[in-house]
Backbone as a printed PyTorch tensor [residue, N CA C, xyz], in Angstrom:
tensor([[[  5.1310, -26.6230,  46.4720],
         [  5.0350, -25.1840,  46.3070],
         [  4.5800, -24.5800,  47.6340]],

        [[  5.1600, -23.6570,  47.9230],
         [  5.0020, -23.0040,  49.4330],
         [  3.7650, -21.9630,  49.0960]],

        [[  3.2280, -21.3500,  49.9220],
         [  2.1490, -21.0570,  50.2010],
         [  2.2890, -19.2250,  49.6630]],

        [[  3.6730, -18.5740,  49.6590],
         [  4.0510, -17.6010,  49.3060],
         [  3.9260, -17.9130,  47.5970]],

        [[  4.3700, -18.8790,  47.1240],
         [  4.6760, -19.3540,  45.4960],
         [  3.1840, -19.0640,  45.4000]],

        [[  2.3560, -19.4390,  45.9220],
         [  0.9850, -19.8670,  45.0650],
         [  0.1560, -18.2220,  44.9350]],

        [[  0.6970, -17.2170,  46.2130],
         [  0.3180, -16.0190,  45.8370],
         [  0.6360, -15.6360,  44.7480]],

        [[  1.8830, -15.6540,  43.6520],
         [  2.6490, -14.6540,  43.1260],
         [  2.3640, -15.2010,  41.8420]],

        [[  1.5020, -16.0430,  41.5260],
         [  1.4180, -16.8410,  40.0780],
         [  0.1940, -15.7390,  39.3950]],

        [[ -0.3480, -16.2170,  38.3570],
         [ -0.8430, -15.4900,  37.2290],
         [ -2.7380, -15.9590,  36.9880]],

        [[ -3.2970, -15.0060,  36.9550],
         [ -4.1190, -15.6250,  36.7410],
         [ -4.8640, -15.1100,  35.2130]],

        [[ -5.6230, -16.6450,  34.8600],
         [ -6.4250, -16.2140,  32.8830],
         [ -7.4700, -15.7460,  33.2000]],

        [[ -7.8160, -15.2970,  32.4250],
         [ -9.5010, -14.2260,  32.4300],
         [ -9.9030, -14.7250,  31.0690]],

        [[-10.8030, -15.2520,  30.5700],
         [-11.5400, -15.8070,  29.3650],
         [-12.3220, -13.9580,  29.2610]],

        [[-11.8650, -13.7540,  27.8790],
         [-12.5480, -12.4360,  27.3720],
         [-13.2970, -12.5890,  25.9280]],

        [[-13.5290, -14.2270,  25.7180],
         [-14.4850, -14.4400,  24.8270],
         [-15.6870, -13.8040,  24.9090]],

        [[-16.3080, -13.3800,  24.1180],
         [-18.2780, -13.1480,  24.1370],
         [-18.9190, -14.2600,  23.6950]],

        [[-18.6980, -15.5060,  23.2100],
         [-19.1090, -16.4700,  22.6330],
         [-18.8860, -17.5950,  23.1480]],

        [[-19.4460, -18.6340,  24.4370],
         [-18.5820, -20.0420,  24.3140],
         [-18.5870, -20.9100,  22.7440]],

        [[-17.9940, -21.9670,  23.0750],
         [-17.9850, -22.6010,  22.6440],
         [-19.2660, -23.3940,  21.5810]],

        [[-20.6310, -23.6220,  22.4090],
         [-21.6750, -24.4150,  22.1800],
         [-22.5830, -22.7450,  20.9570]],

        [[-21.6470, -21.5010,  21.2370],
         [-22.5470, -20.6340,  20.6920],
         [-23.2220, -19.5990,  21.3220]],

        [[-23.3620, -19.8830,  22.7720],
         [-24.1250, -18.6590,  23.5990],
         [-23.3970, -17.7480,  24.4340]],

        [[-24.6860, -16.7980,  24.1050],
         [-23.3180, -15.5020,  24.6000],
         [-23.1740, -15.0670,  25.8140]],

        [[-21.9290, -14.9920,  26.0210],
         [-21.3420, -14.8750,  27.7300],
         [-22.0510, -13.7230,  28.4880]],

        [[-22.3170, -14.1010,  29.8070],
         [-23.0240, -13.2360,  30.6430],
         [-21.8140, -11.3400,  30.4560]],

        [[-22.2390, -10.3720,  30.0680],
         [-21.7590,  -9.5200,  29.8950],
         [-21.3560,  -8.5180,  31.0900]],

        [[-20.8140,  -8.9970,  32.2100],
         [-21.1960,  -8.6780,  33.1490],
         [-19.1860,  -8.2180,  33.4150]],

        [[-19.2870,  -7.0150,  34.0770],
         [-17.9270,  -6.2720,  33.8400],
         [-16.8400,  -7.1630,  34.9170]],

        [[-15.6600,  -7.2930,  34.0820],
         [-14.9210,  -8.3350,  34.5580],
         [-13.3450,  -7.4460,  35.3030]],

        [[-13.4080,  -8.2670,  36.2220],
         [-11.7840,  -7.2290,  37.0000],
         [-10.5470,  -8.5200,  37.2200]],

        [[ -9.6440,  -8.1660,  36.6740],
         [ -8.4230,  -8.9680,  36.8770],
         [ -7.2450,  -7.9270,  37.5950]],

        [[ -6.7390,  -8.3160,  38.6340],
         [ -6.0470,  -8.0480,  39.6890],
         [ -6.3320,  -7.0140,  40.1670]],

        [[ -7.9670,  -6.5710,  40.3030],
         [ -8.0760,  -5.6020,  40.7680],
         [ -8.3420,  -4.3460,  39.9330]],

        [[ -8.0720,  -4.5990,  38.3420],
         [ -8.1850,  -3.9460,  37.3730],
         [ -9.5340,  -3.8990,  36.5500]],

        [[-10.6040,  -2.8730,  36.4800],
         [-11.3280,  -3.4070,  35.7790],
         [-11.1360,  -2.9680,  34.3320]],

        [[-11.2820,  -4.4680,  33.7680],
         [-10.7400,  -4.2210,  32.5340],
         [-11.2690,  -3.0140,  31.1440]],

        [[-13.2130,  -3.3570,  31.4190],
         [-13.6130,  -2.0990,  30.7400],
         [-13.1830,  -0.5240,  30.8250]],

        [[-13.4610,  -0.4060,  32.0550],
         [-12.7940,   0.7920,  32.6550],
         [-11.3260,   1.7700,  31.6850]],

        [[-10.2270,   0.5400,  31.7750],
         [ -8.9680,   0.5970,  31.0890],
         [ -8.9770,   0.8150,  29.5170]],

        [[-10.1700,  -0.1580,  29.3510],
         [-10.0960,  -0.0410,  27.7170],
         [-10.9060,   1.4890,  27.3480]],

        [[-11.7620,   1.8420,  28.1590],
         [-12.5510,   2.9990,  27.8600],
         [-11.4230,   4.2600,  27.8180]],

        [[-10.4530,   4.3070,  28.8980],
         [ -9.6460,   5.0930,  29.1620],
         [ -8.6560,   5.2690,  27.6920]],

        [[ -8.0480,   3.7410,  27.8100],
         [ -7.3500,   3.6740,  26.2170],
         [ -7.9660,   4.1000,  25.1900]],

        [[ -9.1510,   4.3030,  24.4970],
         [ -9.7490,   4.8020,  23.6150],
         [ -9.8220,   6.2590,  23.4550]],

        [[ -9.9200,   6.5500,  24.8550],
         [ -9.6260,   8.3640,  25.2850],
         [ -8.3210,   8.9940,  24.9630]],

        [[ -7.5040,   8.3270,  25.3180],
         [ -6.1630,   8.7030,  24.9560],
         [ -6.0250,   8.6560,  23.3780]],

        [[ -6.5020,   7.1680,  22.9950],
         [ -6.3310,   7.2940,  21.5340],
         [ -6.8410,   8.4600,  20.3680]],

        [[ -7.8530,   9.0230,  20.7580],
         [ -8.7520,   9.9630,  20.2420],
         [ -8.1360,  11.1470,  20.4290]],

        [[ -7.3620,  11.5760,  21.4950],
         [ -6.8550,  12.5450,  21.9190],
         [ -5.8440,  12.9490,  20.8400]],

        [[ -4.8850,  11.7950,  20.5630],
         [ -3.6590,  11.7490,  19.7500],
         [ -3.6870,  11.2830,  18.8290]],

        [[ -4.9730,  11.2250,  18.2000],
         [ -5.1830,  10.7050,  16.6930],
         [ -4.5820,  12.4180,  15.6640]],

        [[ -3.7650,  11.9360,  14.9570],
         [ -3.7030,  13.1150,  14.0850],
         [ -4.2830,  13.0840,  12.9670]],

        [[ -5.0850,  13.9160,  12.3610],
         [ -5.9840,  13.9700,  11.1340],
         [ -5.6920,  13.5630,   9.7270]],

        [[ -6.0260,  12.6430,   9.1990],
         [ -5.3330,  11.9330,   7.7290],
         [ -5.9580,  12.5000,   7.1590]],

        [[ -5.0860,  12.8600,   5.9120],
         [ -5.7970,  13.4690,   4.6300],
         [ -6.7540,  12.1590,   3.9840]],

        [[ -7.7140,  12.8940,   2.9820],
         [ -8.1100,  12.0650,   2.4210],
         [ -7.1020,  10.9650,   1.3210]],

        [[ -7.6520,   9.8120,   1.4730],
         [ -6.6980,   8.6370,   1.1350],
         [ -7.0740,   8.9620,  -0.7490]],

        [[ -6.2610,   9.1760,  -1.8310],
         [ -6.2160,   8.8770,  -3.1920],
         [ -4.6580,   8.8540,  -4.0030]],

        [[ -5.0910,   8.4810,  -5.2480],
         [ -3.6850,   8.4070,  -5.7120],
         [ -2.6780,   9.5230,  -5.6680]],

        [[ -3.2260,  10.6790,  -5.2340],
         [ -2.1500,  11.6320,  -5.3330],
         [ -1.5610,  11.4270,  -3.9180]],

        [[ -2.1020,  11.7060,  -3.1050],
         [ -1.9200,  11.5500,  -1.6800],
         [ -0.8080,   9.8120,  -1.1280]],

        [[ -1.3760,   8.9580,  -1.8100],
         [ -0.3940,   7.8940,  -2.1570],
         [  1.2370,   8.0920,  -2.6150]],

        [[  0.7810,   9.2750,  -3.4410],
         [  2.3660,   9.3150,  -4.2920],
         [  3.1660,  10.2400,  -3.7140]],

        [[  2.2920,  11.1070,  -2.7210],
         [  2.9900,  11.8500,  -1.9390],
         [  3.8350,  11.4440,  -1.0320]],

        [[  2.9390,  10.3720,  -0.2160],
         [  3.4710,   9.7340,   0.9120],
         [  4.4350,   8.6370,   0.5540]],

        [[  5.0820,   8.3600,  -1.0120],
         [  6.0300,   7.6570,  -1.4330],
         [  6.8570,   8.5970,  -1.9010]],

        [[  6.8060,   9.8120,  -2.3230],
         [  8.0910,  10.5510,  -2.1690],
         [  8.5190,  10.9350,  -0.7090]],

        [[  7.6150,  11.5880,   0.2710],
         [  8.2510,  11.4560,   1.3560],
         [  8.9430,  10.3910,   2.1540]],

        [[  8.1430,   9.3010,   1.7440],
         [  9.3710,   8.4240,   2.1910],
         [ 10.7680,   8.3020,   1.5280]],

        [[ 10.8340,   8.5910,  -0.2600],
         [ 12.1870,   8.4380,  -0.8140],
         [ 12.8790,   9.8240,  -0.0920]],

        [[ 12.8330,  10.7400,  -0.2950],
         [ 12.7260,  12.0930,   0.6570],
         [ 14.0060,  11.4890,   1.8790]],

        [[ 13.1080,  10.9420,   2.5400],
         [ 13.9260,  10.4600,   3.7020],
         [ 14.4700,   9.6720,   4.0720]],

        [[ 14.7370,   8.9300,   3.0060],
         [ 15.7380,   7.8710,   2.6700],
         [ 16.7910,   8.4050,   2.4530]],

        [[ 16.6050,   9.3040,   1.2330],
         [ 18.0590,  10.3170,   0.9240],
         [ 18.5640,  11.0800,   1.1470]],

        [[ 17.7770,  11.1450,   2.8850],
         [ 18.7880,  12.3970,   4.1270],
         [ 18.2730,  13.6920,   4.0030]],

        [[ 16.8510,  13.9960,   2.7150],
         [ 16.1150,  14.9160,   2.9950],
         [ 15.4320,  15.6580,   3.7760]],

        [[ 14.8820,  14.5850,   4.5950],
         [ 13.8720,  14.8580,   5.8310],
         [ 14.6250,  14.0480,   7.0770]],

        [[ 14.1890,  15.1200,   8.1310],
         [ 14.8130,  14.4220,   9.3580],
         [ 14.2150,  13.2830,  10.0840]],

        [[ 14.2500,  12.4250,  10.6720],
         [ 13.7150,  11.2140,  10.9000],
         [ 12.9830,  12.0860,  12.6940]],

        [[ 11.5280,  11.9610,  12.4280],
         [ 10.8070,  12.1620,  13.4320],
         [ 10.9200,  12.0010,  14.5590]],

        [[ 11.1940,  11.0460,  14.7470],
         [ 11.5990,  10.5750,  16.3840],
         [ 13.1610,  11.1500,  16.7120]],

        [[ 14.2890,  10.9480,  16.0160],
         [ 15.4120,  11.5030,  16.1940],
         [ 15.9350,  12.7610,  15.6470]],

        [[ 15.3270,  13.5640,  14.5450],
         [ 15.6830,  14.6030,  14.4350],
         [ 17.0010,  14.4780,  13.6500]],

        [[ 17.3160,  13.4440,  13.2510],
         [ 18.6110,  13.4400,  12.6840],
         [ 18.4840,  12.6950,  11.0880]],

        [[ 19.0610,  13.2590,   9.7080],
         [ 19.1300,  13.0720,   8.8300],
         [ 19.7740,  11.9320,   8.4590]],

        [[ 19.2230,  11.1770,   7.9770],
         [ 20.2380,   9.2650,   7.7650],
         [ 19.7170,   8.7620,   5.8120]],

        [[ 20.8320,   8.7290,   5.7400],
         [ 20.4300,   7.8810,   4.3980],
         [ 20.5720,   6.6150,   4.1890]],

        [[ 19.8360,   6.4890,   3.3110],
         [ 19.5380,   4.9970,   3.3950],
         [ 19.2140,   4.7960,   1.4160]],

        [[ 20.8490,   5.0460,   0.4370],
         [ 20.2610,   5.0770,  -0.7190],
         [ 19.7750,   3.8430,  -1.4060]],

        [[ 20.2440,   2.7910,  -1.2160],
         [ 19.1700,   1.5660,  -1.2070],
         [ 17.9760,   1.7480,  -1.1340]],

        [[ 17.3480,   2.0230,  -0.3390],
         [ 15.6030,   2.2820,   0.1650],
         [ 14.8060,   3.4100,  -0.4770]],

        [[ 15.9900,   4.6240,  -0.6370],
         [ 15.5590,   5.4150,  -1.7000],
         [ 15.4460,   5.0430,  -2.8180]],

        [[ 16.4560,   4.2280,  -3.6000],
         [ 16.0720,   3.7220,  -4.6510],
         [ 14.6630,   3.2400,  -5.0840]],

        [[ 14.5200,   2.0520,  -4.1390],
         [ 13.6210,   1.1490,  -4.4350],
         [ 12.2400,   1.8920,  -4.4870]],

        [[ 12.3990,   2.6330,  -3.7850],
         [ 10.9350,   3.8600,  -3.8140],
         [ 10.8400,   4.5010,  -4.8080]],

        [[ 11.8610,   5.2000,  -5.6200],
         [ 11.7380,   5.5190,  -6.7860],
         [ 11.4170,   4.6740,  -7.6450]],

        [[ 11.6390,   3.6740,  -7.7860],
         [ 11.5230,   2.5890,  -8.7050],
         [ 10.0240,   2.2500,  -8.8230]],

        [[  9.8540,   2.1770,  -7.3880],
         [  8.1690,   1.6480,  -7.5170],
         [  7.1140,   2.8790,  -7.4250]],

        [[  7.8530,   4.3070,  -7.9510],
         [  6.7670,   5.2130,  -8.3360],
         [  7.0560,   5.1780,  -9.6100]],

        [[  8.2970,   4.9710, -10.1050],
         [  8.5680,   4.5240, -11.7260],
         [  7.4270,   3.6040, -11.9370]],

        [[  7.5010,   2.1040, -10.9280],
         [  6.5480,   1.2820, -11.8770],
         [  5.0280,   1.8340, -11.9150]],

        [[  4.4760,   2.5800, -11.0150],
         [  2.9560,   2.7100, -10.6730],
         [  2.9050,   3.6520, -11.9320]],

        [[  3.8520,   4.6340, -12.5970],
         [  3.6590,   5.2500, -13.2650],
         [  3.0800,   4.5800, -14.6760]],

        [[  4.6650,   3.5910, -14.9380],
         [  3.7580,   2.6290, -16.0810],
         [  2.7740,   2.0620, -15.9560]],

        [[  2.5290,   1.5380, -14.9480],
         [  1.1840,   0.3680, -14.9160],
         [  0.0590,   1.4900, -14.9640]],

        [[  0.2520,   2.5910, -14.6960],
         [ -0.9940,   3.7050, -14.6580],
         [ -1.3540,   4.3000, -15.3330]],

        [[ -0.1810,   4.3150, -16.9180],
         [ -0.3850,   4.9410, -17.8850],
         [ -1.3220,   4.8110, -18.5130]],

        [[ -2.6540,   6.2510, -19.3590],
         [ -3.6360,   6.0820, -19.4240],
         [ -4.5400,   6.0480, -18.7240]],

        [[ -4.6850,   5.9560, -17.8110],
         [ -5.5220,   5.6970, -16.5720],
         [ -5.6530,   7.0510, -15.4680]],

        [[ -4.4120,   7.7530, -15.7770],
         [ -4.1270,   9.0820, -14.6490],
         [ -5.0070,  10.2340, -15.2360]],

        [[ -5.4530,  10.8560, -14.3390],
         [ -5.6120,  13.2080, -14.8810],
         [ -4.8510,  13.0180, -15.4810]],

        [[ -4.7440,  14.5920, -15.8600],
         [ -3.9770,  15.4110, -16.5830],
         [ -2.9400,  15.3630, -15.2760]],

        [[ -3.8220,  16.1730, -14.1440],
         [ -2.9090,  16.6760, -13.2350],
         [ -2.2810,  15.7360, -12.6530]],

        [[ -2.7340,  14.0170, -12.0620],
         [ -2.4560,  13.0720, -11.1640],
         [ -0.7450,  12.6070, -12.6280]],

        [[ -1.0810,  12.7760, -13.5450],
         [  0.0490,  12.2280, -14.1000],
         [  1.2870,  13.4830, -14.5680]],

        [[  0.9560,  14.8290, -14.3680],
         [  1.8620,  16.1780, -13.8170],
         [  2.6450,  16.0080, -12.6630]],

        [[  2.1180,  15.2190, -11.6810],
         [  2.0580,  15.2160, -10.8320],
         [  3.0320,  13.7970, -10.5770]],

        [[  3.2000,  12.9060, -11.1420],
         [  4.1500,  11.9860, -10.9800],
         [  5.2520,  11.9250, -11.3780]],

        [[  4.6820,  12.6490, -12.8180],
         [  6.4450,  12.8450, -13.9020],
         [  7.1230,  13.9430, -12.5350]],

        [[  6.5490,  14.9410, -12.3590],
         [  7.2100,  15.9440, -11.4690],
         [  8.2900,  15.3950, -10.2860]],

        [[  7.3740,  14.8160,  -9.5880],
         [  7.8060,  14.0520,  -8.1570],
         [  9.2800,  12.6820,  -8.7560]],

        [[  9.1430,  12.3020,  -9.3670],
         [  9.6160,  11.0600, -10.2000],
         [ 11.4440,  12.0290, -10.7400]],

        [[ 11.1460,  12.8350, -11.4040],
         [ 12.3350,  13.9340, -12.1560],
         [ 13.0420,  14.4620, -10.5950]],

        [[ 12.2870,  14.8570,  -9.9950],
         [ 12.7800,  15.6570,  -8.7110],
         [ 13.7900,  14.5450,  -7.8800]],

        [[ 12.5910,  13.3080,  -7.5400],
         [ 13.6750,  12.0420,  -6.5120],
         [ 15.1570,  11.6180,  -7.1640]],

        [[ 14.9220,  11.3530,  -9.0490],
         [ 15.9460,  11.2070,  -9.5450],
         [ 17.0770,  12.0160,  -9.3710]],

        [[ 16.9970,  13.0610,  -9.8750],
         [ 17.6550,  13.8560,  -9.3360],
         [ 18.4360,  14.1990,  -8.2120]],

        [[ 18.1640,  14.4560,  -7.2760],
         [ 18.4550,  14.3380,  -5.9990],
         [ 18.9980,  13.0590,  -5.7240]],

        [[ 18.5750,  11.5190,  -6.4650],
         [ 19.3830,  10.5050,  -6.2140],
         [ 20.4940,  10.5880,  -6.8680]],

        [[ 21.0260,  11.2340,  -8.3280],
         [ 22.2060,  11.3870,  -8.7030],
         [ 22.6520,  12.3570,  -8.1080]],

        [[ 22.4170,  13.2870,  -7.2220],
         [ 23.0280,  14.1270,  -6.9470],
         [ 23.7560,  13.0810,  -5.5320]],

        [[ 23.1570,  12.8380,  -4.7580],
         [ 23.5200,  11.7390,  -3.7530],
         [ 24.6500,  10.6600,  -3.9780]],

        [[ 24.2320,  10.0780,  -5.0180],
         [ 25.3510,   8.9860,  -5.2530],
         [ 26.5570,   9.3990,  -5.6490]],

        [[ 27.0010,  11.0740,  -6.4870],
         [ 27.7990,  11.0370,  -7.2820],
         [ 28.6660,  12.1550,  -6.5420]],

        [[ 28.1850,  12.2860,  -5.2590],
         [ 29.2260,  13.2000,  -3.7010],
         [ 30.1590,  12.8600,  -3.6620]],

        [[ 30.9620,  13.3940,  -3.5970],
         [ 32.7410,  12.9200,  -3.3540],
         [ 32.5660,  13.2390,  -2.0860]],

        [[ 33.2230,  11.9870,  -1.6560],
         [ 33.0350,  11.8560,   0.1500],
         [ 34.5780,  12.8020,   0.6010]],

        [[ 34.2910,  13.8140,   1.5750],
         [ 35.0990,  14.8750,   2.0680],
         [ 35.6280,  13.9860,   3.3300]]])
């Protein structure tokens, strides 16, 4: 290996906190090619925070929402985010309906008033719109 080869190779950085025997690694800020790595990760966290967009609170309604929007946009309802362009996919719509069909049974009894208003609704609507989909006479 020539002396140019041995510049251009790679080097490992151990980013354990723990060896092996159990004790913990001198914490002392580490730079690989010149990069220090804390530095980068601090930066990445900045960015991340920046472009975090705000989630609703996580429950079953909010669940069933975010499974009609996906059948939604399976069946050329909603435009696909990144491209802006409407694609169906009635396979995938299906199967999404299906599995707000099943959560419905397995949930029966168990829902509100409103959380189970609230499924028959969403559930009647996707159907719908899926027979309306399948039964297009292609122009």
């Amino acid at each position: 290996m020539t002396k140019d080869n041995e510049d251009k190779g790679f080097r490992v950085s151990d980013k354990r906190h723990f060896m092996n025997d159990g004790t913990e690694v001198d914490d002392k800020e580490k730079e690989i090619d010149g990069v220090d790595q804390k530095e980068g990760e601090k930066k990445k966290e900045e960015v991340k925070e920046e472009d975090r967009i705000p989630l609703p609170e996580m429950n079953f309604s909010t669940f069933i929402f975010s499974l009609n929007s996906s059948a939604l946009f399976h069946l050329g309802e909603i435009p696909d985010p990144v491209t802006s362009k409407r694609e169906k996919n009635l396979p995938l719509a299906k199967q999404t309906i299906d599995i707000i069909g099943i959560l419905k049974e397995k949930t029966n009894g168990n829902l509100t008033k409103e959380e189970g208003m609230l499924i028959d609704n969403i559930l009647y609507d996707l159907r719908m719109r899926y027979i309306e989909k399948t039964t297009q006479k292609v122009t």
